[in-house]
The first five atom37 places (N, CA, C, CB, O) and aatype in JSON, in Angstrom:
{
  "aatype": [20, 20, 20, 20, 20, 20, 20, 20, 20, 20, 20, 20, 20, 20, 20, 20, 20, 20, 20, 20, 20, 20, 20, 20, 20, 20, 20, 20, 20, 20, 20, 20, 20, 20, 20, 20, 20, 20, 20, 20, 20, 20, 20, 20, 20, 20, 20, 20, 20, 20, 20, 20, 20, 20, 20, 20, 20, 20, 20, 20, 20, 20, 20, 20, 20, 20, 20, 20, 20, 20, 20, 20, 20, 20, 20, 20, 20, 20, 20, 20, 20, 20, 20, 20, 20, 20, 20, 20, 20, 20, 20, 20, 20, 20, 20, 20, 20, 20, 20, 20, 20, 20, 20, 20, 20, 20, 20, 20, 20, 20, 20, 20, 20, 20, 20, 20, 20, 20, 20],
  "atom_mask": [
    [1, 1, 1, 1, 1],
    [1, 1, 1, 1, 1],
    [1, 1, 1, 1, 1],
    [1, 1, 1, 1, 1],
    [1, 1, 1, 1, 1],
    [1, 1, 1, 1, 1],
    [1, 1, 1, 1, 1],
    [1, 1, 1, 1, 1],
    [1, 1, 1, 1, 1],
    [1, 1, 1, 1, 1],
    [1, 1, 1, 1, 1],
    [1, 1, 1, 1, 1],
    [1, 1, 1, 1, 1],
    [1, 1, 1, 1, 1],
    [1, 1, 1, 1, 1],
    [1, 1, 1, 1, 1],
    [1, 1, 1, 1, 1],
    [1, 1, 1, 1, 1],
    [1, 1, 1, 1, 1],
    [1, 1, 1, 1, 1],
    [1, 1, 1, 1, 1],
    [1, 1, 1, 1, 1],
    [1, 1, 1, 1, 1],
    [1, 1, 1, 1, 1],
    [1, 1, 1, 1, 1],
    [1, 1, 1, 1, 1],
    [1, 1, 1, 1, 1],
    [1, 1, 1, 1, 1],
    [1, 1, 1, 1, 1],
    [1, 1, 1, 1, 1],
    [1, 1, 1, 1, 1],
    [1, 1, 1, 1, 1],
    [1, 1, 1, 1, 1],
    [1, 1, 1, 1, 1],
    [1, 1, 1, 1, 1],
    [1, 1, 1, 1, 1],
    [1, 1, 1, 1, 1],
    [1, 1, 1, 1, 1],
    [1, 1, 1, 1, 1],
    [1, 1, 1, 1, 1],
    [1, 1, 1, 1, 1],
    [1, 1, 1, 1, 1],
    [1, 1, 1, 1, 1],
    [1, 1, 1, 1, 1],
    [1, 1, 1, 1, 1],
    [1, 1, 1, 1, 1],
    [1, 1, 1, 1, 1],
    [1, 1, 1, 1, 1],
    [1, 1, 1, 1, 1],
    [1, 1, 1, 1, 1],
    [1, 1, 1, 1, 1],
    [1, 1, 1, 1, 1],
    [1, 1, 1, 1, 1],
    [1, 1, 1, 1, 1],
    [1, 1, 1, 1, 1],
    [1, 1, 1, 1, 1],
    [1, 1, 1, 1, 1],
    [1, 1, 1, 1, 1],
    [1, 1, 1, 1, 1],
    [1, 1, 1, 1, 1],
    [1, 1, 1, 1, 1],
    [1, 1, 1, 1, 1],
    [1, 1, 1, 1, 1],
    [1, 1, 1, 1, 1],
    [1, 1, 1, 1, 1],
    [1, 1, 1, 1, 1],
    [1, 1, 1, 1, 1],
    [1, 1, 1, 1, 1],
    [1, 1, 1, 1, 1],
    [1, 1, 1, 1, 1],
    [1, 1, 1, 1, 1],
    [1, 1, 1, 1, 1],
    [1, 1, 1, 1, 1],
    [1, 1, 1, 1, 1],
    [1, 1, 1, 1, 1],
    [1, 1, 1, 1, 1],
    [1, 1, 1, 1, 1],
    [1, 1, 1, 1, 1],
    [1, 1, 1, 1, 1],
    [1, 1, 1, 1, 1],
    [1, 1, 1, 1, 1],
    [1, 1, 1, 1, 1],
    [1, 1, 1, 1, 1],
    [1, 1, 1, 1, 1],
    [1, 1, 1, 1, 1],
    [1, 1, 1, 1, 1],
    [1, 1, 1, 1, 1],
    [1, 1, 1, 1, 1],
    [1, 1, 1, 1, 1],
    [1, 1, 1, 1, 1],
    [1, 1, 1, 1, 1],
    [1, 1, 1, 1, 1],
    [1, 1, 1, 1, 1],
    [1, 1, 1, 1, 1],
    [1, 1, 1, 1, 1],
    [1, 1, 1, 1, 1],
    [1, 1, 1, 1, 1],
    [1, 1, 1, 1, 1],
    [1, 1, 1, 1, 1],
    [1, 1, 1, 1, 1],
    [1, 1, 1, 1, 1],
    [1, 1, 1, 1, 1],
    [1, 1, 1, 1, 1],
    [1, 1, 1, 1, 1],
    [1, 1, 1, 1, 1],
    [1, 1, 1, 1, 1],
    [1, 1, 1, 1, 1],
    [1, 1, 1, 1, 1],
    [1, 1, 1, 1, 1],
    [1, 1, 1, 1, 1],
    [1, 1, 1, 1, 1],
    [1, 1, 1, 1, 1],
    [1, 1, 1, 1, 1],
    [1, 1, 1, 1, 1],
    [1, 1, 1, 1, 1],
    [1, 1, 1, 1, 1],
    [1, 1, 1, 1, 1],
    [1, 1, 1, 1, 1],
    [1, 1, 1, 1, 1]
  ],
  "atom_positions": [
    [[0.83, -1.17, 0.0], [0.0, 0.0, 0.0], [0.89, 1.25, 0.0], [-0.95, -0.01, 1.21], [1.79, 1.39, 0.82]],
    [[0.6, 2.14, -0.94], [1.32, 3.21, -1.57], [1.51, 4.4, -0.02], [0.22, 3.89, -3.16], [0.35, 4.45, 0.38]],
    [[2.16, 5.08, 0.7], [2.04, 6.08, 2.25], [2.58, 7.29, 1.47], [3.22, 5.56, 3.95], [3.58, 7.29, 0.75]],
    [[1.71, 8.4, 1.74], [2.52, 9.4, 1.78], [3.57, 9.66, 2.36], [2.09, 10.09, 1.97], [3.53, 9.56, 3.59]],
    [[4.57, 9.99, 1.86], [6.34, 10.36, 3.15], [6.77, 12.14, 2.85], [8.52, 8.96, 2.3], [7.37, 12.48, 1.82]],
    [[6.55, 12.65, 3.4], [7.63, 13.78, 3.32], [9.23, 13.72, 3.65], [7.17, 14.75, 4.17], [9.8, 13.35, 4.67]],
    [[9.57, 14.07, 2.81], [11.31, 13.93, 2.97], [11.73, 15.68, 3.38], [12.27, 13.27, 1.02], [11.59, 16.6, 2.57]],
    [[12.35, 15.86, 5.03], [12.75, 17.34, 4.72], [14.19, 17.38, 4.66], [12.26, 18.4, 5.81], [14.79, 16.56, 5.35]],
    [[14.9, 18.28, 3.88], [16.07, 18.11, 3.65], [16.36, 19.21, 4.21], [16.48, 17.83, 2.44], [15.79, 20.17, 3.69]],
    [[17.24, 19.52, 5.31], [17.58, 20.64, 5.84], [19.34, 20.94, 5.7], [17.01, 20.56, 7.31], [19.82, 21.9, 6.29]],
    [[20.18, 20.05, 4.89], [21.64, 20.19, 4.91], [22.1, 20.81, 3.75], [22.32, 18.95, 5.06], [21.24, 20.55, 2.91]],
    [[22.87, 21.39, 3.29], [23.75, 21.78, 2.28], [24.2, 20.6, 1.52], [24.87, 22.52, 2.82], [24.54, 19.57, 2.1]],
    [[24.22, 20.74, 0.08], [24.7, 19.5, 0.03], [25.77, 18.44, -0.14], [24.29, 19.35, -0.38], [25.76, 17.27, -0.53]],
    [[27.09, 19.62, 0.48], [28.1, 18.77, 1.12], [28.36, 19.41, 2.3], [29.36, 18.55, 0.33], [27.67, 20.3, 2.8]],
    [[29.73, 18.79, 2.92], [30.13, 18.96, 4.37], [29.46, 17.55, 5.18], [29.44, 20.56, 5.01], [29.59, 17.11, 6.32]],
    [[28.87, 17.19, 4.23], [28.27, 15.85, 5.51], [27.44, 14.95, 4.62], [27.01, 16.5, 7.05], [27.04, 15.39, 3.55]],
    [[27.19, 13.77, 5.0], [26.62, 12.76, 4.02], [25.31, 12.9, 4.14], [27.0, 11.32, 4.21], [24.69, 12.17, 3.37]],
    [[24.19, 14.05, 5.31], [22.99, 13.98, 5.25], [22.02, 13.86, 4.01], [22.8, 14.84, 5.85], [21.09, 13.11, 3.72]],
    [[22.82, 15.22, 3.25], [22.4, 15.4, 1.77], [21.7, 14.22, 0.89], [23.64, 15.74, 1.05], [20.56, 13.97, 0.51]],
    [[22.94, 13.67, 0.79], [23.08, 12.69, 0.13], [22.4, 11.35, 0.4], [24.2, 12.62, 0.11], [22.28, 10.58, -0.56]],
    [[21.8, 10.86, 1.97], [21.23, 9.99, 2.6], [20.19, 10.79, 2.33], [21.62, 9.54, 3.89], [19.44, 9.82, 2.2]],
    [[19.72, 11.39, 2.2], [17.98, 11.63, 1.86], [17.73, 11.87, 0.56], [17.27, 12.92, 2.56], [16.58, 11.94, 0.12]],
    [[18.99, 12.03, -0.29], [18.47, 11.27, -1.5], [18.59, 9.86, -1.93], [18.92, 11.83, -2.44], [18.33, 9.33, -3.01]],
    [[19.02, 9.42, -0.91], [19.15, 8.18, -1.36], [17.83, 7.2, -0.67], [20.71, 7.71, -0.96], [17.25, 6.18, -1.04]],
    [[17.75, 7.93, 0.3], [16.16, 7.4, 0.7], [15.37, 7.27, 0.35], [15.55, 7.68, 1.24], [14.74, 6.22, 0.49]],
    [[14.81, 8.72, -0.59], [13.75, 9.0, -1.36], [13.59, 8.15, -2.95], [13.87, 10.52, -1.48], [12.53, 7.94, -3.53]],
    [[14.8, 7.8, -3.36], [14.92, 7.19, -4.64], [14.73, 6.04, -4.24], [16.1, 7.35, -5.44], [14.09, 5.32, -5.02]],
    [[15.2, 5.41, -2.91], [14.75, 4.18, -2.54], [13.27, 3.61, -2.23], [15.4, 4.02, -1.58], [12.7, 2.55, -2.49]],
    [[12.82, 5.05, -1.41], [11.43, 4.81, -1.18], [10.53, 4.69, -2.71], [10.89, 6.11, -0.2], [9.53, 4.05, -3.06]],
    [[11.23, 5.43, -3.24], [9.98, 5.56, -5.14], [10.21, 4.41, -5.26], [10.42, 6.59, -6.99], [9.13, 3.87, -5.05]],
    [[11.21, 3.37, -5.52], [11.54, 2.31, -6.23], [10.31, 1.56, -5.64], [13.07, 1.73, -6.05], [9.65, 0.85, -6.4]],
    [[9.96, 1.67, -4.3], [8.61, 0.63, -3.67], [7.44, 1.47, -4.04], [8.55, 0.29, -1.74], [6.54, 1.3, -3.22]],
    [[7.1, 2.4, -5.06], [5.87, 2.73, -5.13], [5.31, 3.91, -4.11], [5.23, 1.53, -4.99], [4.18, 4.38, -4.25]],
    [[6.04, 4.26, -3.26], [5.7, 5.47, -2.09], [5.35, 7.1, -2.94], [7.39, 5.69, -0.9], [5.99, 7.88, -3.64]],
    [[4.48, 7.04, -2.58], [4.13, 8.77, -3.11], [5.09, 9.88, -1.72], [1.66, 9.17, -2.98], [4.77, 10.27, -0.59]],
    [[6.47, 10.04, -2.69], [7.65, 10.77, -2.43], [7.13, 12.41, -2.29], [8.8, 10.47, -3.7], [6.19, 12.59, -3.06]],
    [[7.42, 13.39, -1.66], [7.51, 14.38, -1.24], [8.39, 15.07, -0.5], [6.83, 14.39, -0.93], [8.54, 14.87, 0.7]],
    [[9.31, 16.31, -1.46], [10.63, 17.04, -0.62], [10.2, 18.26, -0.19], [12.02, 17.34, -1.48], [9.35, 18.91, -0.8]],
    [[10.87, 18.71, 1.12], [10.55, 20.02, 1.47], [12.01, 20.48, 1.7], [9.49, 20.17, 2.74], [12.87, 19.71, 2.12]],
    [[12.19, 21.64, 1.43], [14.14, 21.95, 1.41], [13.86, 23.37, 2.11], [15.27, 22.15, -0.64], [13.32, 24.4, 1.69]],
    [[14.34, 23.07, 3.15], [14.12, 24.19, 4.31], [15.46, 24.2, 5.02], [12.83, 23.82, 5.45], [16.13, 23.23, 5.35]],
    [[15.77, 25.71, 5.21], [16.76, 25.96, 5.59], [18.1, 25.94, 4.33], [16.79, 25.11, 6.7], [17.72, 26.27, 3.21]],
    [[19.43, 25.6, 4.45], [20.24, 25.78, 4.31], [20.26, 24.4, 3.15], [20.93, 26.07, 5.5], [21.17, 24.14, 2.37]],
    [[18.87, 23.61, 3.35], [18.85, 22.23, 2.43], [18.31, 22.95, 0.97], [17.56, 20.8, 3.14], [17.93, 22.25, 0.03]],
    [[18.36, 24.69, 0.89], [17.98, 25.29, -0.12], [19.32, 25.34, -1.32], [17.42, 26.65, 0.42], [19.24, 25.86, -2.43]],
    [[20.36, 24.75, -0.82], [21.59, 24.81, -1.56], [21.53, 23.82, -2.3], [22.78, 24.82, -0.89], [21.99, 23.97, -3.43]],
    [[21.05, 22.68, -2.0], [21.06, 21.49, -2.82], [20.35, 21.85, -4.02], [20.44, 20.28, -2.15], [20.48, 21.1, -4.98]],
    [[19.58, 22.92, -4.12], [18.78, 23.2, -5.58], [19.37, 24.28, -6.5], [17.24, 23.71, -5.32], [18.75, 24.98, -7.29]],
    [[20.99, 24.29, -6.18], [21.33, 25.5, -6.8], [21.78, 24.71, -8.26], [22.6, 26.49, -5.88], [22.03, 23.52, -8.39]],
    [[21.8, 25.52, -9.05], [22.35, 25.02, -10.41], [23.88, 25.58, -10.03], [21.49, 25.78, -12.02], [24.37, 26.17, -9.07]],
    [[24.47, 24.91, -11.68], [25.64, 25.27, -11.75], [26.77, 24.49, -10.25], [25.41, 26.96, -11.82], [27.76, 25.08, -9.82]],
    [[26.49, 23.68, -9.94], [27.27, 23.4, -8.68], [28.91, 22.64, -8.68], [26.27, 22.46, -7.88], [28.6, 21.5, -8.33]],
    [[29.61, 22.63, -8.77], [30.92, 22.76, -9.17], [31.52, 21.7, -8.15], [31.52, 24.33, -9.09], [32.44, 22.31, -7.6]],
    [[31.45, 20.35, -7.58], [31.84, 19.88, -6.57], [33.14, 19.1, -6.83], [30.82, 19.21, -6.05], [33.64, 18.44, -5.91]],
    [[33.81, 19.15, -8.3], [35.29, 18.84, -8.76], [36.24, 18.67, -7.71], [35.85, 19.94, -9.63], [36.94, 17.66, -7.77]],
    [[36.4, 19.38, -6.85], [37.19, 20.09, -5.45], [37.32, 19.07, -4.55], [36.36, 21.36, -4.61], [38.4, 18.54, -4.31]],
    [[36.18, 18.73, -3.98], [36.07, 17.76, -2.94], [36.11, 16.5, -3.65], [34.81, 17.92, -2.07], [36.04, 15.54, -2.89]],
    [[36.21, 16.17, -4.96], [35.42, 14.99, -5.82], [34.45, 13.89, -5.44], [36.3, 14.25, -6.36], [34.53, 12.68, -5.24]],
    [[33.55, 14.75, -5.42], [32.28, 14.07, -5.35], [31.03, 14.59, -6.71], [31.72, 14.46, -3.69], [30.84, 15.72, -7.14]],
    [[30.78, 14.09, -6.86], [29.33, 14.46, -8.14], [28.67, 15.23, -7.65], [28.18, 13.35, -8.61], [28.6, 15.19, -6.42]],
    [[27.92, 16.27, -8.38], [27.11, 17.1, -8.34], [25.92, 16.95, -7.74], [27.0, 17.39, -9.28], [25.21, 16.63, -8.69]],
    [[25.15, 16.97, -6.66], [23.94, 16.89, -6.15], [22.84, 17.34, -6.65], [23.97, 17.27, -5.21], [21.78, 16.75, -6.41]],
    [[22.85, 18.2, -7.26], [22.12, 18.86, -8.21], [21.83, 17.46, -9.91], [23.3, 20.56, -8.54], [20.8, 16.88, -10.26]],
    [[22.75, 17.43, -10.29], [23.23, 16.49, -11.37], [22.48, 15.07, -10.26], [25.4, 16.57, -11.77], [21.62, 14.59, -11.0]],
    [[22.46, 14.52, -9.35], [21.81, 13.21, -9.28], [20.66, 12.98, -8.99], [22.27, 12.52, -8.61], [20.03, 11.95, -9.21]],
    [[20.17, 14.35, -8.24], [18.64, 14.88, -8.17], [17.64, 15.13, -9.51], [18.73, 16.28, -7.48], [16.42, 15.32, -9.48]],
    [[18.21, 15.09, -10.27], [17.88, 15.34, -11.67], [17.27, 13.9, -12.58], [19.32, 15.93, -12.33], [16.79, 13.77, -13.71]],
    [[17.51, 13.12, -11.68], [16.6, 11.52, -12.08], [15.0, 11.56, -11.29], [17.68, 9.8, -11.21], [14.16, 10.68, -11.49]],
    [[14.76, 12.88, -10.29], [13.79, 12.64, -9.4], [12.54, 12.26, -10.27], [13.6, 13.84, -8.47], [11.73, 11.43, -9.85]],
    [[12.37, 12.92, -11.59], [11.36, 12.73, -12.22], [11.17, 11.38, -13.06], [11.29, 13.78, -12.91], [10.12, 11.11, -13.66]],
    [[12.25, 10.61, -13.04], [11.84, 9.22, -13.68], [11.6, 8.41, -12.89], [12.67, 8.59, -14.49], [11.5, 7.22, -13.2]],
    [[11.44, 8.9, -11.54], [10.65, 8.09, -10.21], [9.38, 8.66, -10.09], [11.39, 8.24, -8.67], [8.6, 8.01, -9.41]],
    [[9.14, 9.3, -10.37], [7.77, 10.19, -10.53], [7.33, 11.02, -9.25], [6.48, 9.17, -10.89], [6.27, 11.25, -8.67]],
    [[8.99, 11.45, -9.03], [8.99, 12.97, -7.91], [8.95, 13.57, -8.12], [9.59, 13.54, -7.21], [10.02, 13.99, -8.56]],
    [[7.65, 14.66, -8.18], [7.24, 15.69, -8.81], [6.77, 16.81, -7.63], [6.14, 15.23, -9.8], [6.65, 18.01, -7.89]],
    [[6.62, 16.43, -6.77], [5.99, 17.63, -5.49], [7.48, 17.92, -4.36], [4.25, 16.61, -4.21], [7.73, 17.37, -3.29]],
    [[8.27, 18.99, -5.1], [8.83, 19.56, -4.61], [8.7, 20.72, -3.91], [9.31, 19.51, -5.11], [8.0, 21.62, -4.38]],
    [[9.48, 20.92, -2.48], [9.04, 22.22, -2.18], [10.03, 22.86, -1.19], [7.62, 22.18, -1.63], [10.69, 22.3, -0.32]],
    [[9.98, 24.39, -1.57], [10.57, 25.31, -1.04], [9.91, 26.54, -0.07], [11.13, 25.72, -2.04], [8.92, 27.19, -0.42]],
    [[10.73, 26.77, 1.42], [10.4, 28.0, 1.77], [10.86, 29.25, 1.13], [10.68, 28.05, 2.89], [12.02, 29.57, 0.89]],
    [[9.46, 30.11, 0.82], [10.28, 31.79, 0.16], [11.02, 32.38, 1.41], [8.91, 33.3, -0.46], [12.09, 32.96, 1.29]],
    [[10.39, 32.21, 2.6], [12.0, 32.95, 3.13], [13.25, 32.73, 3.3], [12.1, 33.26, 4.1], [14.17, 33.54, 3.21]],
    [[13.35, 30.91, 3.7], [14.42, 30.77, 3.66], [14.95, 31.01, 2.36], [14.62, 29.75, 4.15], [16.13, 31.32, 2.51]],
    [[14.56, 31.01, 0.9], [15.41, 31.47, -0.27], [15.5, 33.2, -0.33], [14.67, 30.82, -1.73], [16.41, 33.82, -0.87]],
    [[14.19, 33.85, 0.43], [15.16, 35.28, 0.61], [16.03, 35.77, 1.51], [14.55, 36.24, 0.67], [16.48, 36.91, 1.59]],
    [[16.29, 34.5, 2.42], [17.29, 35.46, 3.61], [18.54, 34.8, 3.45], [16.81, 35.41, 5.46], [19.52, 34.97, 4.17]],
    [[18.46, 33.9, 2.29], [19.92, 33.09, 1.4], [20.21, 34.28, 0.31], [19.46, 31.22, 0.33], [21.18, 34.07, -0.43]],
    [[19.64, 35.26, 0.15], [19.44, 36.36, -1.2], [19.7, 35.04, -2.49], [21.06, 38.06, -1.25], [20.6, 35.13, -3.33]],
    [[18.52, 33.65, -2.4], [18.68, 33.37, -3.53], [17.82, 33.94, -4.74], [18.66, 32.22, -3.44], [17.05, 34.83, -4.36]],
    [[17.75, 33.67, -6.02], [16.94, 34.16, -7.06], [16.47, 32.4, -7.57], [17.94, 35.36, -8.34], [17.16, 31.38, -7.6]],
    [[14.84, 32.68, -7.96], [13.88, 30.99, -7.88], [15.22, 30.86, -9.34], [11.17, 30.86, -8.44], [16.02, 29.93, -9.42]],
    [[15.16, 31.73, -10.08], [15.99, 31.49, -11.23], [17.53, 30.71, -11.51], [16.13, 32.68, -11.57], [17.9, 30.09, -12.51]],
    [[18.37, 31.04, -10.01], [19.13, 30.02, -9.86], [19.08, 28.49, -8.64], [20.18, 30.81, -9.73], [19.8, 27.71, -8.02]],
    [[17.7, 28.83, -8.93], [17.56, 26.75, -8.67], [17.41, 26.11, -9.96], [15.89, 26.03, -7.68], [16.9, 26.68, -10.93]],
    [[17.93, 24.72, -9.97], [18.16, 24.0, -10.76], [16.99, 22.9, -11.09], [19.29, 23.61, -10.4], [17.25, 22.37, -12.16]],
    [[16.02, 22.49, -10.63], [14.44, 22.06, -10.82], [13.7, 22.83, -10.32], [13.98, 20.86, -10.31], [13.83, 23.72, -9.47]],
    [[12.32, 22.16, -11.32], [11.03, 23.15, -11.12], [10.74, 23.15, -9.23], [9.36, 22.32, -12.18], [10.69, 21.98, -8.85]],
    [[10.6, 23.93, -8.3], [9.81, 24.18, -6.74], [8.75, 24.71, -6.91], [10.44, 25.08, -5.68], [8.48, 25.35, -7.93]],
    [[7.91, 24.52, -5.86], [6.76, 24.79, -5.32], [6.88, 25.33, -4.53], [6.09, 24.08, -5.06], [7.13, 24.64, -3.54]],
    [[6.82, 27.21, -4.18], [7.19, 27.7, -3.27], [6.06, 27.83, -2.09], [7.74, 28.76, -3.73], [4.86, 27.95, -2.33]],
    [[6.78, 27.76, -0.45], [5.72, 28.11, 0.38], [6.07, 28.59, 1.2], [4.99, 27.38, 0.78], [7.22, 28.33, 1.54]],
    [[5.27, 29.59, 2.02], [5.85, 30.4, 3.57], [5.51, 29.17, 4.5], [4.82, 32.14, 4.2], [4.68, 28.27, 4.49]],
    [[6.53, 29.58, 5.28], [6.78, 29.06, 6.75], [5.4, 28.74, 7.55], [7.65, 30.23, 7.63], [5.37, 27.89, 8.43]],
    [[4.15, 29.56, 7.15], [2.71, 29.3, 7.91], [2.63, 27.99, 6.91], [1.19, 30.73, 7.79], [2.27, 27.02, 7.57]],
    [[2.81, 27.72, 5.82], [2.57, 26.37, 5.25], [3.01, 25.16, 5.71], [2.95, 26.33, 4.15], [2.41, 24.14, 6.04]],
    [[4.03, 25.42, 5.68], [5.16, 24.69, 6.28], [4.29, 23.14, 7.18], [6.11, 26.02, 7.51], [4.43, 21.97, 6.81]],
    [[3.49, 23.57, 8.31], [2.61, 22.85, 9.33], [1.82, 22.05, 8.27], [1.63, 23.89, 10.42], [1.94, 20.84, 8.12]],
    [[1.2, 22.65, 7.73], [-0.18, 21.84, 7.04], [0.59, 20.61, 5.97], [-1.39, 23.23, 5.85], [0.33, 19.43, 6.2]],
    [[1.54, 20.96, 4.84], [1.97, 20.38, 4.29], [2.17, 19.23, 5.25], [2.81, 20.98, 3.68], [1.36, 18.31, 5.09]],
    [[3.12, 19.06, 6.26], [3.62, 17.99, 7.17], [2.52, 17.15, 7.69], [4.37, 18.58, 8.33], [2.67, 15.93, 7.72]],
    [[1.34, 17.76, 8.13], [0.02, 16.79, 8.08], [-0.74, 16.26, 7.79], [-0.47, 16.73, 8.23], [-1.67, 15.67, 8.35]],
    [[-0.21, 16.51, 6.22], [-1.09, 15.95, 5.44], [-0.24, 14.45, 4.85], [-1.55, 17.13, 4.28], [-0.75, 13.84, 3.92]],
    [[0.94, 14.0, 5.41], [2.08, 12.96, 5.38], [1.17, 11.88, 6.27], [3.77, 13.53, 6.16], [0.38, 12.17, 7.17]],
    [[1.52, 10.52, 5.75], [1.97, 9.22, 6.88], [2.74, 9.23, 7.37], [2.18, 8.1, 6.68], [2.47, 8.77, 8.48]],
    [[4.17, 9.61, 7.28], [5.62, 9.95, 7.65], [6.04, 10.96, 7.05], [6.56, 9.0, 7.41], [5.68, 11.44, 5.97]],
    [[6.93, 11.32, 7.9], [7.78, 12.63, 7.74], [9.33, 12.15, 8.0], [7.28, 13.91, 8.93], [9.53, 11.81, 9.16]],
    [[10.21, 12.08, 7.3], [11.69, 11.96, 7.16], [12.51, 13.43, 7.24], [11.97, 11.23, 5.73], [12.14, 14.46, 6.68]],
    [[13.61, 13.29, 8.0], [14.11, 14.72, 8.11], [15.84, 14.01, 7.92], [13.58, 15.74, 9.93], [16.52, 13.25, 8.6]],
    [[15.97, 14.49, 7.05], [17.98, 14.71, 6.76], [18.25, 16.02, 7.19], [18.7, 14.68, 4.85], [19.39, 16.47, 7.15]]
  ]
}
């Protein structure tokens, strides 16, 4: 039986393997049929930047492996507008389509889950 899950991603997406463990969750959870859902709050607003350059540390682009979300059929992505205005980001340099929402949303979205996952 198919559960709603919210996945919140609150990490950057290096400095630590959180990132990366909640995408690897979420691609795991689609593979069983789970109706997948991201919320990228906080500082987990970096993982949607385009252009991401991770050569340095050598590791692959997070951006670049998030970019399969849609042949799992992860489509309800979502972002806080403040946390992307008090990052001074522009929606223009994220790298997939978001669904933006204020922080009063924030609650309702989460209750409307069977589970809630937090990286």
């Amino acid at each position: 039986m198919s559960k709603n899950i919210l996945v919140i991603q609150r990490c950057a997406p290096y400095g630590s393997s959180l990132a990366r463990e909640g995408l690897d969750y979420v691609l795991t959870s689609a593979a069983y049929d789970q109706n997948i859902q991201i919320l990228f709050l906080g500082d987990g607003i970096f993982q949607l930047l385009k252009n991401q350059d991770s050569s340095d540390i050598q590791l692959k682009s997070h951006l670049g492996a998030m970019e399969v979300l849609p042949l799992y059929d992860i489509e309800d992505l979502y972002a806080v507008k403040e946390d992307i205005a008090e990052r001074n980001i522009q929606e223009s340099a994220l790298g997939l389509p978001i669904k933006l929402i204020s922080r009063q949303d924030v609650h309702s979205l989460i209750n409307k889950q069977d589970h809630v996952m937090g990286f």
